[in-house]
N, C-alpha and C positions, 0 to 999 in steps of 0.2 A: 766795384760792385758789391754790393750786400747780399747776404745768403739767406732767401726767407723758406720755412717748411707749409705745404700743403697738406693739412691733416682732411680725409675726406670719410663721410660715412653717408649713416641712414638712421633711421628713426631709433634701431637696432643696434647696431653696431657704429666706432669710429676710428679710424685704421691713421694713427700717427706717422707721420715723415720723421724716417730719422738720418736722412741724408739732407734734404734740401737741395734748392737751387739757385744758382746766380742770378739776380736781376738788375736792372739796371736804374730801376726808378718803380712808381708805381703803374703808372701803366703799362706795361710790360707786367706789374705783380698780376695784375687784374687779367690781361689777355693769358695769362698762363693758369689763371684761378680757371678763367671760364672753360681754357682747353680742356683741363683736370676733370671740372663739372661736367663737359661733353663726354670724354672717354666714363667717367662711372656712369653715366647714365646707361650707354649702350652696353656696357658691362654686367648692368646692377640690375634692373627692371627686373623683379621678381611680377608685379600687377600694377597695372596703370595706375586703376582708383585708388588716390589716398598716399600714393610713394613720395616720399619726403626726401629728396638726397641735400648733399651740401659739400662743398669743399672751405676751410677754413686758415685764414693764410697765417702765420704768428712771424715775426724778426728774429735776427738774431740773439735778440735779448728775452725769449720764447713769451714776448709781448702779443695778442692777440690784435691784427691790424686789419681784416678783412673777412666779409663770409660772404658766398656766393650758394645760391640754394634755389632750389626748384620743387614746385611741390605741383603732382601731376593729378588731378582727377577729371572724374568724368559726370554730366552732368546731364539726366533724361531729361526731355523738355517734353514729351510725351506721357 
């Protein structure tokens, strides 16, 4: 198995992995990008409108191979 880092932030701030973790292919990279992305979201939300988060995956070879991101706002229709 290869060892890939989830570097994750905000519009603000980006918070490097410097441990990483095992995976075993990329779907597995992917399903662990998105868990990452869940846990900062419930963690992060300073205000809905406009919050940008993102988790970013890099390889062993601190290659950039993946970005998963969420950008939340809110939209009057009134």
């Amino acid at each position: 198995m290869a060892r890939f880092y989830f570097d994750s932030g905000d519009r603000d701030l980006t918070f490097e992995d410097e441990i990483g973790v095992e995976c075993a292919g990329l779907a597995e990279v992917r399903r662990a990008g998105f868990e990452g992305l869940i846990d900062l979201t419930r963690e992060s939300l300073k205000s809905v409108d406009g919050q940008q988060l993102f988790v970013e995956v890099r390889d062993e070879n601190g290659d950039k191979i993946m970005r998963l991101s969420l950008l939340l706002r809110v939209k009057l229709l009134k």
